[in-house]
VEXDREN-2710 file (C-alpha; in Angstrom, 1 decimal):
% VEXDREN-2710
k/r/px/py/pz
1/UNK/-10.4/-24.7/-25.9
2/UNK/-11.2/-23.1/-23.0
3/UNK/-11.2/-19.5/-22.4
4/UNK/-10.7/-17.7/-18.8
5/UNK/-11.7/-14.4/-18.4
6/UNK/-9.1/-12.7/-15.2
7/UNK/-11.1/-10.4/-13.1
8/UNK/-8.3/-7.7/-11.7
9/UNK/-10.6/-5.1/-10.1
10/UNK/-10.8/-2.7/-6.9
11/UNK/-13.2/-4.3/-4.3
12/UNK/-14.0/-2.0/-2.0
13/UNK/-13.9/-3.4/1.6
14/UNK/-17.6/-4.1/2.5
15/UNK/-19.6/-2.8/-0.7
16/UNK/-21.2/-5.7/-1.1
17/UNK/-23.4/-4.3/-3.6
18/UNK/-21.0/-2.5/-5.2
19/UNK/-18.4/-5.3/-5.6
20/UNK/-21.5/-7.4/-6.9
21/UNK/-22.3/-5.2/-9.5
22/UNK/-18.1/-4.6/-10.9
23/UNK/-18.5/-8.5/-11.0
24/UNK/-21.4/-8.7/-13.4
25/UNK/-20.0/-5.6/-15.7
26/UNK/-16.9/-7.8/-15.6
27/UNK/-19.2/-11.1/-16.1
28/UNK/-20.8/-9.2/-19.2
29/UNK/-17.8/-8.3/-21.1
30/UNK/-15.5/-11.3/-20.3
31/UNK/-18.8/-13.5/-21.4
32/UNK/-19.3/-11.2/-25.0
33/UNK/-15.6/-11.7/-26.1
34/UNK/-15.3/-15.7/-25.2
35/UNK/-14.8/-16.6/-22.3
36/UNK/-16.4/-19.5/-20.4
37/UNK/-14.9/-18.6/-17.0
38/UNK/-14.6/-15.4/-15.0
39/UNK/-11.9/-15.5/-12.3
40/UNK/-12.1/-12.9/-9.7
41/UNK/-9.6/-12.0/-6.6
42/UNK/-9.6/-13.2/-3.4
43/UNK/-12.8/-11.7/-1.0
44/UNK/-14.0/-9.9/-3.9
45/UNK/-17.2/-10.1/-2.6
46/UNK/-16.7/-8.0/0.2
47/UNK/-13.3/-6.5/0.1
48/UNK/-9.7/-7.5/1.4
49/UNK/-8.7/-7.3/4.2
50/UNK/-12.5/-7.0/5.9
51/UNK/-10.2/-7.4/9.2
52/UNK/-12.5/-7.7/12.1
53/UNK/-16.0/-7.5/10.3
54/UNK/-15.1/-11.0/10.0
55/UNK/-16.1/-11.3/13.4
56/UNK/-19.6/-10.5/13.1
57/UNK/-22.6/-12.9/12.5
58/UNK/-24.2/-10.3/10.3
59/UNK/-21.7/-9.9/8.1
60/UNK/-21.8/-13.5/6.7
61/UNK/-25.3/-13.3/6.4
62/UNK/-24.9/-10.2/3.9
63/UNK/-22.1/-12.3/2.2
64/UNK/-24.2/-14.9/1.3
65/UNK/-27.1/-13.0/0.7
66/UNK/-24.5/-11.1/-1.9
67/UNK/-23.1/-14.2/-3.5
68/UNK/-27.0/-15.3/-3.7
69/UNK/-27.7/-12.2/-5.8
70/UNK/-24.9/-12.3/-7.8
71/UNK/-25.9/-16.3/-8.8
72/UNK/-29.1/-15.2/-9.6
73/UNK/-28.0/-12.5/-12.1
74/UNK/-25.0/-14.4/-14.2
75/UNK/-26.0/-16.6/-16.9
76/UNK/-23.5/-18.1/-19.7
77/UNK/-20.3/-18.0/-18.1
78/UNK/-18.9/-19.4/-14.9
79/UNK/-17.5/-17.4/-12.2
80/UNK/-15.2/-18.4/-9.4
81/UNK/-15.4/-15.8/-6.5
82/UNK/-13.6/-15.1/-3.4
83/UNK/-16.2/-14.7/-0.4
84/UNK/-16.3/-15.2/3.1
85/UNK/-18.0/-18.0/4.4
86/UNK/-19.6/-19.6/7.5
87/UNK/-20.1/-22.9/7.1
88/UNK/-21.6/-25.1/10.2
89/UNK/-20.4/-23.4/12.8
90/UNK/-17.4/-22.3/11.2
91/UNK/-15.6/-20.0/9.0
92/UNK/-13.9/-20.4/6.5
93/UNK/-11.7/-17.8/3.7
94/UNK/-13.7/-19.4/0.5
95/UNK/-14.3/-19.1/-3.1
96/UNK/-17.6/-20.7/-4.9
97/UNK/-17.8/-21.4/-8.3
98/UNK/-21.2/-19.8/-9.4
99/UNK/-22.5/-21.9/-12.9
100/UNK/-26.2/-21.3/-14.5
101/UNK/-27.3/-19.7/-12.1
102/UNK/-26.1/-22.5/-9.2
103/UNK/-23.5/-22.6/-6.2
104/UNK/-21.8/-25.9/-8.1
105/UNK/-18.7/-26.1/-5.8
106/UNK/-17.1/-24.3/-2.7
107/UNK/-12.9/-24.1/-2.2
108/UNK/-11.6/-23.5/1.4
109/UNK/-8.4/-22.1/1.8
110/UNK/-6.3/-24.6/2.9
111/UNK/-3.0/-22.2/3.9
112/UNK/-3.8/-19.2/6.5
113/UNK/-1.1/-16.7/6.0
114/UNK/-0.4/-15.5/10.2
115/UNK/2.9/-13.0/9.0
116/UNK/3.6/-9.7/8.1
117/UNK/0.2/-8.3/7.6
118/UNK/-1.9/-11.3/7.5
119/UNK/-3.6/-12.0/10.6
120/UNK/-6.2/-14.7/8.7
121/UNK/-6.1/-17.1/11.9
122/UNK/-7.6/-14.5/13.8
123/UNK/-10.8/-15.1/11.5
124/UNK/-10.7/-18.3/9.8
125/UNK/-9.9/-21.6/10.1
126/UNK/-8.2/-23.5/7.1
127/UNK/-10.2/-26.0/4.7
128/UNK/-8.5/-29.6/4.5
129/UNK/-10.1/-31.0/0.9
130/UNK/-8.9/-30.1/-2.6
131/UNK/-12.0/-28.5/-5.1
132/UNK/-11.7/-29.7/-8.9
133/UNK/-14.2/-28.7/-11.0
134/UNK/-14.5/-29.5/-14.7
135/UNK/-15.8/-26.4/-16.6
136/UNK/-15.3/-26.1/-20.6
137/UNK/-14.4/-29.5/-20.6
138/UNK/-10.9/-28.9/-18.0
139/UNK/-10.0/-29.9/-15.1
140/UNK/-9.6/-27.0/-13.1
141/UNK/-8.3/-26.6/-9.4
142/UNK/-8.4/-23.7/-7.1
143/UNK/-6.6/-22.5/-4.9
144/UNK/-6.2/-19.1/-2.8
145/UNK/-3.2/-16.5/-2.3
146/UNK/-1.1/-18.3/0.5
147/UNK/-2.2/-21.8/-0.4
148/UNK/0.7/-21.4/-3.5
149/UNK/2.8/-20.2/-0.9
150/UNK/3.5/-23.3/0.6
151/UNK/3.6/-26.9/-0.4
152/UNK/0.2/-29.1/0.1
153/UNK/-2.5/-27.2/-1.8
154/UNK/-1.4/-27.3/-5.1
155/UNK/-0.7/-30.7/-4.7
156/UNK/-3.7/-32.0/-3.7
157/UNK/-5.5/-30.4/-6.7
158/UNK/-3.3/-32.1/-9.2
159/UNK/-3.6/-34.7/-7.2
160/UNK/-7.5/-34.6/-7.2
161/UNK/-7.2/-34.6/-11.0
162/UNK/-6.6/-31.1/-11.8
163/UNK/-5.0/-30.1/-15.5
164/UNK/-5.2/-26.5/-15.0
165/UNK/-4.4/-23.7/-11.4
166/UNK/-6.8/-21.2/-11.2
167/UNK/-5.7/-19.2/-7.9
168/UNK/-7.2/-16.2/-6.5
169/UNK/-5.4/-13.5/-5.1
170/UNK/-5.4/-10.5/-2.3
171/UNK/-1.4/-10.0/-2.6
172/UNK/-0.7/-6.3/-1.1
173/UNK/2.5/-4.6/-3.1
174/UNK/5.7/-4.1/-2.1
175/UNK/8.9/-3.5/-3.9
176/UNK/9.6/-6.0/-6.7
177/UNK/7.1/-8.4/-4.7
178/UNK/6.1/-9.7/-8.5
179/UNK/9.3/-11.5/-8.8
180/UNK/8.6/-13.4/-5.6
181/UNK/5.0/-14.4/-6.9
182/UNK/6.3/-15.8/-9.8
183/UNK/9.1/-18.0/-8.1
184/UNK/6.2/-19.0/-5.8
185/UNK/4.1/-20.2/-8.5
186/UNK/6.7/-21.4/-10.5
187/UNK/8.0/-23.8/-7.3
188/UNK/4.0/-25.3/-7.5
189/UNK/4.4/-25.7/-11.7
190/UNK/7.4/-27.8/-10.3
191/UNK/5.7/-30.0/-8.2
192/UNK/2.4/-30.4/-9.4
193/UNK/3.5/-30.1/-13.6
194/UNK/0.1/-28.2/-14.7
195/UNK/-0.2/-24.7/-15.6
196/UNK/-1.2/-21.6/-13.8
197/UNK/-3.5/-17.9/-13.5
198/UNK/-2.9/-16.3/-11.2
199/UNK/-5.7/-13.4/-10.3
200/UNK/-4.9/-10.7/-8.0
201/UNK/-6.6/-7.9/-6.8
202/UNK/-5.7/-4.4/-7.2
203/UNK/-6.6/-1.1/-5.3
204/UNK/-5.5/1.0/-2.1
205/UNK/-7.6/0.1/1.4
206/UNK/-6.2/1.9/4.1
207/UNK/-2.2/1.4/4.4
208/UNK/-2.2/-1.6/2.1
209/UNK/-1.9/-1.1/-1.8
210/UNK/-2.9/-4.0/-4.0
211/UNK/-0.9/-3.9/-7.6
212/UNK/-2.4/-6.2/-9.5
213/UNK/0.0/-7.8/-11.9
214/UNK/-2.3/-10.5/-12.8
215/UNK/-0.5/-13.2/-14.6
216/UNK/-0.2/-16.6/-16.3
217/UNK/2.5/-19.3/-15.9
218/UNK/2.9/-22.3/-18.4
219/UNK/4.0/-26.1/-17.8
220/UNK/7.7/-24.3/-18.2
221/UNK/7.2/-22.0/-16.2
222/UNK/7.1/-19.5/-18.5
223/UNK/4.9/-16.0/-18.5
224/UNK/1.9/-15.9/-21.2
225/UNK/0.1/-13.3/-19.6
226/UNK/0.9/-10.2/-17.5
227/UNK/-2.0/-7.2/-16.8
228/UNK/-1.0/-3.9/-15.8
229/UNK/0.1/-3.0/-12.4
230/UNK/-1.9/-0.4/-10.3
231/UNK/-5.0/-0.3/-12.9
232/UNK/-8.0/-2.6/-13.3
233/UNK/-7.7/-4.9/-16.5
234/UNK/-9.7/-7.9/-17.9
235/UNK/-7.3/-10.3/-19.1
236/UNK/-7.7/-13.3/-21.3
237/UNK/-6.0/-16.8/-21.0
238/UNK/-7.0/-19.4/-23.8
239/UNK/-6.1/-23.0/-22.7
240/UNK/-5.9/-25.9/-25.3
241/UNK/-4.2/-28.8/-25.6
242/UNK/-2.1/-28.5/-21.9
243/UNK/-0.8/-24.9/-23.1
244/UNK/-1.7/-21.3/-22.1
245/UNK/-2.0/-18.6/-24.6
246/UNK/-2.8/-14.8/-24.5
247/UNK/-2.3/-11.5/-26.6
248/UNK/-1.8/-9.5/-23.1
249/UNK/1.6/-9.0/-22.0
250/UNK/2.1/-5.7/-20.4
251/UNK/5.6/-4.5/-19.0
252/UNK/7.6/-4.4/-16.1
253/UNK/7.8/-1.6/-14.2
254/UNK/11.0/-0.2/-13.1
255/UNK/11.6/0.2/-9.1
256/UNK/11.1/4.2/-9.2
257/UNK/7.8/4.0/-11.5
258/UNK/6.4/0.9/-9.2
259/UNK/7.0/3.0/-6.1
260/UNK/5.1/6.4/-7.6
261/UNK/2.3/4.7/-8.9
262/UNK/1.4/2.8/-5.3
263/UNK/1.6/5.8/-3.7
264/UNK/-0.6/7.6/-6.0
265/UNK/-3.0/5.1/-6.1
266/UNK/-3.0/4.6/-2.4
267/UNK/-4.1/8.2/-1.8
268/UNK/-6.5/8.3/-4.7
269/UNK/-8.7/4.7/-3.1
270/UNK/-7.5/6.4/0.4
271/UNK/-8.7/10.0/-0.6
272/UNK/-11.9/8.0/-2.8
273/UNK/-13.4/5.5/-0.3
274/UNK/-13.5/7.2/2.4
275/UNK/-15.2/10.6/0.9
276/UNK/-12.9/13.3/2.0
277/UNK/-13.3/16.1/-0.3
278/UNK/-9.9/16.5/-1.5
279/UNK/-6.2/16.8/0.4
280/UNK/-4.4/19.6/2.2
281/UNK/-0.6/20.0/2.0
282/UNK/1.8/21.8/4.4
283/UNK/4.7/22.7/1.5
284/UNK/7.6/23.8/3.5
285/UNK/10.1/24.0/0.1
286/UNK/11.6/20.5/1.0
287/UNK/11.8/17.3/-1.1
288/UNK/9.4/15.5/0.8
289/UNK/6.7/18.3/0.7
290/UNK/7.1/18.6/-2.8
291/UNK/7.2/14.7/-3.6
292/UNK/4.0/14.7/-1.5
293/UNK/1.9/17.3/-3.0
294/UNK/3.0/15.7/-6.9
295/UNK/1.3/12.5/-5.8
296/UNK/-1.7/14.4/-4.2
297/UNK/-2.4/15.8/-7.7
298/UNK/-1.2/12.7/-9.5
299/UNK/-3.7/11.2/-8.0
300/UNK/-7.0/13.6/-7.2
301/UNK/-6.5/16.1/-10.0
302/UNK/-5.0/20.0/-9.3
303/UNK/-8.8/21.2/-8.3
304/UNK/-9.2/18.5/-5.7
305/UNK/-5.2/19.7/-3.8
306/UNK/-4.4/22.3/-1.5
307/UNK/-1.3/23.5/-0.8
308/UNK/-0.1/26.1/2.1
309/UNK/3.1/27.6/2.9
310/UNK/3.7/28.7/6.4
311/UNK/6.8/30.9/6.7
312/UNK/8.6/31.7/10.1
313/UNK/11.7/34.1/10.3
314/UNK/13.7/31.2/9.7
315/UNK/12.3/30.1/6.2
316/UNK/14.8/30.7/3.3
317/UNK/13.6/33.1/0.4
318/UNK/14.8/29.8/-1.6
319/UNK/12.1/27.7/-0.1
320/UNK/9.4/30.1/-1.0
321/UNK/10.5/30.7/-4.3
322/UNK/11.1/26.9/-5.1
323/UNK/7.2/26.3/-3.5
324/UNK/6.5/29.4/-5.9
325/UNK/7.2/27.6/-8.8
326/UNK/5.9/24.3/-7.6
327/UNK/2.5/25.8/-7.5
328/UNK/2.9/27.9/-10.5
329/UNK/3.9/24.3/-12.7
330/UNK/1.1/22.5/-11.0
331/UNK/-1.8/24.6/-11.1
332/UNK/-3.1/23.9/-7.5
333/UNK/-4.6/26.0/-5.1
334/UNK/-1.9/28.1/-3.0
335/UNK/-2.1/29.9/0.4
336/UNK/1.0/31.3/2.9
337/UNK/0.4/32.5/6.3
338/UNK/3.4/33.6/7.7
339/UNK/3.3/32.0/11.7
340/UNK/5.4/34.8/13.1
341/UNK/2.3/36.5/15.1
342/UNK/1.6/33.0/16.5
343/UNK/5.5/32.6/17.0
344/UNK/4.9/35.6/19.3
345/UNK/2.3/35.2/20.6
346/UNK/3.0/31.9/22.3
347/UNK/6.2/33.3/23.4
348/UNK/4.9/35.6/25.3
349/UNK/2.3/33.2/27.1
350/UNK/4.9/30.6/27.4
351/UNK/8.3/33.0/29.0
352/UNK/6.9/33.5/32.4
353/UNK/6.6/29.3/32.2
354/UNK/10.0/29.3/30.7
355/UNK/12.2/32.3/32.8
356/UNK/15.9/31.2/33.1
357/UNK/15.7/27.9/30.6
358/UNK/17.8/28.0/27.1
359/UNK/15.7/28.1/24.1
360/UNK/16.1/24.5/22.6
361/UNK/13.9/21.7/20.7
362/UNK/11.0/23.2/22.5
363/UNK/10.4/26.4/21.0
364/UNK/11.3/24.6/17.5
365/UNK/8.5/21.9/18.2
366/UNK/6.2/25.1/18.5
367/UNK/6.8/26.0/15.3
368/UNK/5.5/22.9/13.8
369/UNK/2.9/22.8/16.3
370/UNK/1.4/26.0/15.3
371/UNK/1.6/24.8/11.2
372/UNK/-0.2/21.6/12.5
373/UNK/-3.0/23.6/13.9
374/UNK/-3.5/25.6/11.0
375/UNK/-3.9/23.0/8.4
376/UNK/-6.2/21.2/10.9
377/UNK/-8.1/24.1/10.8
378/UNK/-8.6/24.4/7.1
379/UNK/-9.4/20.7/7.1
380/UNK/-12.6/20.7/9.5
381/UNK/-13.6/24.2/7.8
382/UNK/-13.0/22.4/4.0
383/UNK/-13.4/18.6/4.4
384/UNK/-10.2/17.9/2.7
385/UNK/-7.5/15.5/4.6
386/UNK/-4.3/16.7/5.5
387/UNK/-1.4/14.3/3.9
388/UNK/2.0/14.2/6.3
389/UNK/4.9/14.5/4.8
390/UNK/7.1/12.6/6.9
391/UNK/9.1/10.2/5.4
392/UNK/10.4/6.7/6.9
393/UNK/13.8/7.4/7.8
394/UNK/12.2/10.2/9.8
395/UNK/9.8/7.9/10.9
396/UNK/11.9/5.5/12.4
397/UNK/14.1/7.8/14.4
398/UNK/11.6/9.9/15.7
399/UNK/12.8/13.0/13.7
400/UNK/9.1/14.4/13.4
401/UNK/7.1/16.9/16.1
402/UNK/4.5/15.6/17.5
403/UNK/1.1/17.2/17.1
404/UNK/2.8/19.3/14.4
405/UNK/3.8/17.8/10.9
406/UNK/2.6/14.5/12.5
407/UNK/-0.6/15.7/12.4
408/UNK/-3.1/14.6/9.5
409/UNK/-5.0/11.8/8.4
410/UNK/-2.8/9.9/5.9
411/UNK/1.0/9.8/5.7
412/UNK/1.5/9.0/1.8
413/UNK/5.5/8.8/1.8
414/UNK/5.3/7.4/5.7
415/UNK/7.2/4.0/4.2
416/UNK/9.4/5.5/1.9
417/UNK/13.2/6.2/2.7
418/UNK/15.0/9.5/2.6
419/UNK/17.3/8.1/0.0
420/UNK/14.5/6.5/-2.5
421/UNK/12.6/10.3/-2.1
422/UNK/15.1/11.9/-4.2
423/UNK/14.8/8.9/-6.5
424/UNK/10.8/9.3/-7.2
425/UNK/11.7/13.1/-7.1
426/UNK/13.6/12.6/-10.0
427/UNK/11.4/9.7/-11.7
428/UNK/8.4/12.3/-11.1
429/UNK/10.3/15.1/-13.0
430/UNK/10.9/12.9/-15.9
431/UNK/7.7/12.6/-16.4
432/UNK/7.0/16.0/-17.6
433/UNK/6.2/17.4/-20.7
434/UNK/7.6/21.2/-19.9
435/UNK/9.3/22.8/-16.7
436/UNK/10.1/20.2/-14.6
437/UNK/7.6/19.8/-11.2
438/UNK/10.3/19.4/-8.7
439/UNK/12.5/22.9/-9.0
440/UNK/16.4/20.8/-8.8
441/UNK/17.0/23.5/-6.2
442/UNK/15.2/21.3/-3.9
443/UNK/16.5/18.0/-5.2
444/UNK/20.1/19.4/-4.6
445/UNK/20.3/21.7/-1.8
446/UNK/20.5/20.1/2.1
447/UNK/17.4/18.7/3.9
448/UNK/16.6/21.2/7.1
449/UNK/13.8/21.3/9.1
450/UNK/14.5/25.3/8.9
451/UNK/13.1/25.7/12.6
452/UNK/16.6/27.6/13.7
453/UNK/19.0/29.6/11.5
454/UNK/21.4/27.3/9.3
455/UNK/19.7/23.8/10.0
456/UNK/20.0/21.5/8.1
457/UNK/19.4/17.4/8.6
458/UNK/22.8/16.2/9.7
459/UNK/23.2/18.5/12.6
460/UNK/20.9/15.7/14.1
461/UNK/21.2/12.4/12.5
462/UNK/23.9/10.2/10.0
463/UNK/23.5/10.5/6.4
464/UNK/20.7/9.4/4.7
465/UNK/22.4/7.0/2.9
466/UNK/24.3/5.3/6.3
467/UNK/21.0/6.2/8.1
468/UNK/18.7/4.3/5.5
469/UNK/20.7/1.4/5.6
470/UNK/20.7/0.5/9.7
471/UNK/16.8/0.8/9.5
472/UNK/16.4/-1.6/6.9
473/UNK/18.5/-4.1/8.1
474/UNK/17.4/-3.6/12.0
475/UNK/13.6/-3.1/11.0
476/UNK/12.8/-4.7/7.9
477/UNK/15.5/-8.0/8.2
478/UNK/15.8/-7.8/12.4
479/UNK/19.5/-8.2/11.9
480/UNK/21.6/-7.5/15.5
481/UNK/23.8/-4.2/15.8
482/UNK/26.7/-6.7/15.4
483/UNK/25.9/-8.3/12.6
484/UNK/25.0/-4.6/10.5
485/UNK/28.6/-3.5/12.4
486/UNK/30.1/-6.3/10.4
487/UNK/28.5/-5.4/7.3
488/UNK/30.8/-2.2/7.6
489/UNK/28.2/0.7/9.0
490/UNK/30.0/2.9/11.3
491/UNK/29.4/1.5/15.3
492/UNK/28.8/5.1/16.3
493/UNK/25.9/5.3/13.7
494/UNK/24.2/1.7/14.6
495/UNK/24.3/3.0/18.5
496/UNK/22.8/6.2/18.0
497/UNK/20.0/5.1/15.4
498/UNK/19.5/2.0/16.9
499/UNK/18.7/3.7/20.3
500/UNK/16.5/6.4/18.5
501/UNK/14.5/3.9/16.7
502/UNK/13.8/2.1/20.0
503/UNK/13.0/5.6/21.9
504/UNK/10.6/6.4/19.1
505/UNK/7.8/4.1/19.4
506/UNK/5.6/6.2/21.3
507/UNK/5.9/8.7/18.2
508/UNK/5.1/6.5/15.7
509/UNK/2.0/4.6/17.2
510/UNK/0.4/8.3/17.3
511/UNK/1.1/8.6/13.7
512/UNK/-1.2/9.0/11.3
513/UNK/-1.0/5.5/9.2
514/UNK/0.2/5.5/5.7
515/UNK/1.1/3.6/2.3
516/UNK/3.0/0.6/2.8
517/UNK/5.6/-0.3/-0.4
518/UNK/8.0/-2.2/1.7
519/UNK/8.3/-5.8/3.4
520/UNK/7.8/-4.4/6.4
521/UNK/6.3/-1.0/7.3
522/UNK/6.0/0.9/10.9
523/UNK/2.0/0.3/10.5
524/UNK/0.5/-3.7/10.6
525/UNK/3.6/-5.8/10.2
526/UNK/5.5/-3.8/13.1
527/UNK/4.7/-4.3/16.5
528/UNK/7.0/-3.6/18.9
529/UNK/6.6/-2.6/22.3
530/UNK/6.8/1.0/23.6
531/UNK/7.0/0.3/27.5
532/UNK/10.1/-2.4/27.6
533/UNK/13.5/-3.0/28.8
534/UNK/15.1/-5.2/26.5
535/UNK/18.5/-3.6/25.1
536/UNK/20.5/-5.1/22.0
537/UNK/23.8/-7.0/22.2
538/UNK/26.7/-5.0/20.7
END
């Protein structure tokens, strides 16, 4: 029998040393309860994606001094680990199996992903040879994330002689992605007729959240292993006889609870690796503010959040008492400055400028403006990050101010659509124990900006729900206006948002970046041009 030992653990891009030593506490463990073999993810070593330290000579250097190291300190268990590697003259998106203390073999990703937001041909060029390596007695191939993908790599490990698929994995999360890895792996079982693990990594590095999800496919194609989603985990696969066993088969998660728990753990690695102190919230007693500051302290802890309510004459006493009780529920840190005196004051520096104009989007803007400034200000004097609360739907139509709740460093719910924030408003609230988090006034009442009396949302754009729809299927499927027409959305809706989405670039490339849960966010899978005269067919 052999026993494999699945590594899922947060690399952190570029901590060598770091990653090194998470893969000999996992070497350890995996060695002291049976296992022969430790699998790890994909660039473990050094962190996925590295993005363009891959472009510098040094860094391969530190790579293979790292994997060097790491031989030298495992003894009684082999480990297959995801590295970068330069390899005469080239480079290549690798994993070496390490074995008493010796580099025994060296697998070269065959399949470079070039979509979404893969860029891998930018850095590596793709291995051509299959790598079996008997260890425990079994046959066992590798392969790496896309090479499953596609037909051709799995293939030419069976054919090579392989019995069992050991793949390694850097698969970022979106939405009910696991059900596409599994009918990925399961269309290799088909082909190639040998069992599969499948080892991916988990953790938050910039936009990208990795969920982890590890798992294990038999002959049929069926699941003997799942690992949590969104925590680290040591799993255990037994394989004997041509079958996979294991005791470890955690749940499913449900759309709502996947969602909360990438986001969360995106600003915890976000918040974490890059050593901000703690996070800053502008609450303005809307859903989004309020599904933005119950991640913040889902993730950090209530000492580590900040929240700040900045009234103008055109707040509701509803939205102050709703981010009352907010506060009072979560236990965080709570300040209001009313901006009236800076309403004023820029008023009067701004009339002589303005004499004989209408008051209009302008003098709302300011408002947001002068909210921006302030929780920029308590973010250079505190070294905590602000988090923007902007949503996607906003997002995409350009329903956001500029230098005002666009500012901050990390937009947590920048990929998440109007409708699916009430959902995780109300998924948060179940969570509970006592009063629920999110007050329901704020669930139920209508969205406004509250920069003018009796705004709300729909003065300026469709309904969410109408709304939502046109974006997905114009930004995330790049179907025409006339094909979402004939889907039955309202022509007068797919004009105007269509023509918003397009005028809004300029917005959105100033945008602080954020969490990405869906197939295709505004961040490194959209790039489309803000200076550009094309025009859709209707």
């Amino acid at each position: 029998m052999l026993r494999i030992a699945v590594a899922q653990f947060n690399a952190t891009v570029g901590d060598l040393t770091g990653n090194v030593e998470r893969i000999i506490l996992c070497a350890v463990e995996a060695k002291a309860r049976g296992a022969q073999v430790l699998l790890t993810p994909e660039l473990a070593l050094c962190g996925y994606p590295p993005e363009d330290l891959l472009l510098r000579p040094d860094f391969y250097r530190a790579c293979n001094r790292a994997l060097d190291d790491l031989a030298s300190r495992v003894d009684g268990i082999a480990v297959i680990v995801g590295h970068p590697e330069e390899h005469q003259g080239r480079r290549y998106n690798a994993a070496t199996v390490i074995e008493n203390g010796q580099k025994i073999a060296v697998y070269r990703k065959i399949r470079l992903p070039n979509y979404e937001v893969f860029d891998e041909k930018r850095y590596f060029e793709s291995g051509s040879e299959a790598c079996v390596v008997t260890l425990g007695g079994v046959r066992c191939g590798i392969n790496i994330c896309a090479d499953i993908w596609e037909e051709g790599a799995a293939e030419l490990a069976r054919g090579a002689g392989a019995e069992l698929l050991l793949v390694l994995n850097a698969s970022p999360c979106h939405l009910e992605k696991h059900q596409q890895r599994a009918q990925v792996l399961g269309d290799r079982i088909d082909a190639t007729g040998i069992p599969a693990i499948y080892c991916n990594l988990v953790g938050g590095q910039d936009e990208l959240v990795f969920d982890g999800a590890s798992f294990a496919l038999d002959a049929r194609k069926n699941c003997c292993m799942r690992l949590p989603a969104f925590e680290e985990a040591l799993g255990f696969v037994d394989f004997e006889a041509g079958r996979l066993h294991s005791e470890q088969l955690a749940d499913e998660l449900s759309v709502e609870a996947e969602a909360y728990q990438a986001l969360v753990l995106g600003v915890r690695d976000y918040i974490g690796k890059t050593g901000f102190k703690g996070a800053i919230i502008g609450l303005s007693g809307g859903i989004d503010s309020a599904l933005t500051l119950c991640v913040a302290v889902d993730a950090l802890g209530a000492d580590k959040v900040r929240a700040v309510m900045m009234p103008s004459p055109y707040t509701a006493q509803m939205s102050l008492d709703d981010s009352r009780e907010m506060i009072r529920v979560l236990g965080v840190r709570y300040d209001e400055i009313a901006i009236a005196p800076a309403m004023d004051v820029y008023g009067a520096m701004l009339d002589p400028l303005f004499v004989g104009l209408p008051a209009d989007t302008t003098e709302e803007n300011i408002q947001a403006r002068i909210r921006g400034n302030i929780l920029m200000a308590i973010s250079n004097k505190t070294g905590s990050l602000v988090l923007t609360t902007g949503n996607k739907s906003e997002m995409a139509v350009g329903y956001c101010t500029l230098y005002g709740d666009m500012a901050g460093g990390f937009a947590v719910i920048k990929d998440v659509y109007k409708t699916l924030v009430y959902r995780l408003s109300r998924y948060r609230n179940t969570l509970c124990q006592g009063d629920p988090v999110i007050p329901e006034n704020i669930i139920v009442r209508p969205p406004s900006a509250e920069l003018k009396p009796d705004q709300t949302d729909q003065d300026s754009l469709p309904p969410y729900e109408v709304l939502d729809a046109i974006v997905r299927a114009y930004m995330e499927e790049d179907r025409s206006p006339r094909e979402i027409i004939a889907a039955g959305l309202p022509e007068d809706a797919v004009r105007r948002v269509v023509r918003l989405l397009r005028i809004a670039e300029y917005k959105r490339r100033q945008a602080p970046i954020g969490i990405r849960i869906t197939p295709r966010g505004f961040g490194k899978d959209w790039r489309y041009p803000i200076t550009n005269r094309y025009s859709d067919e209707f």
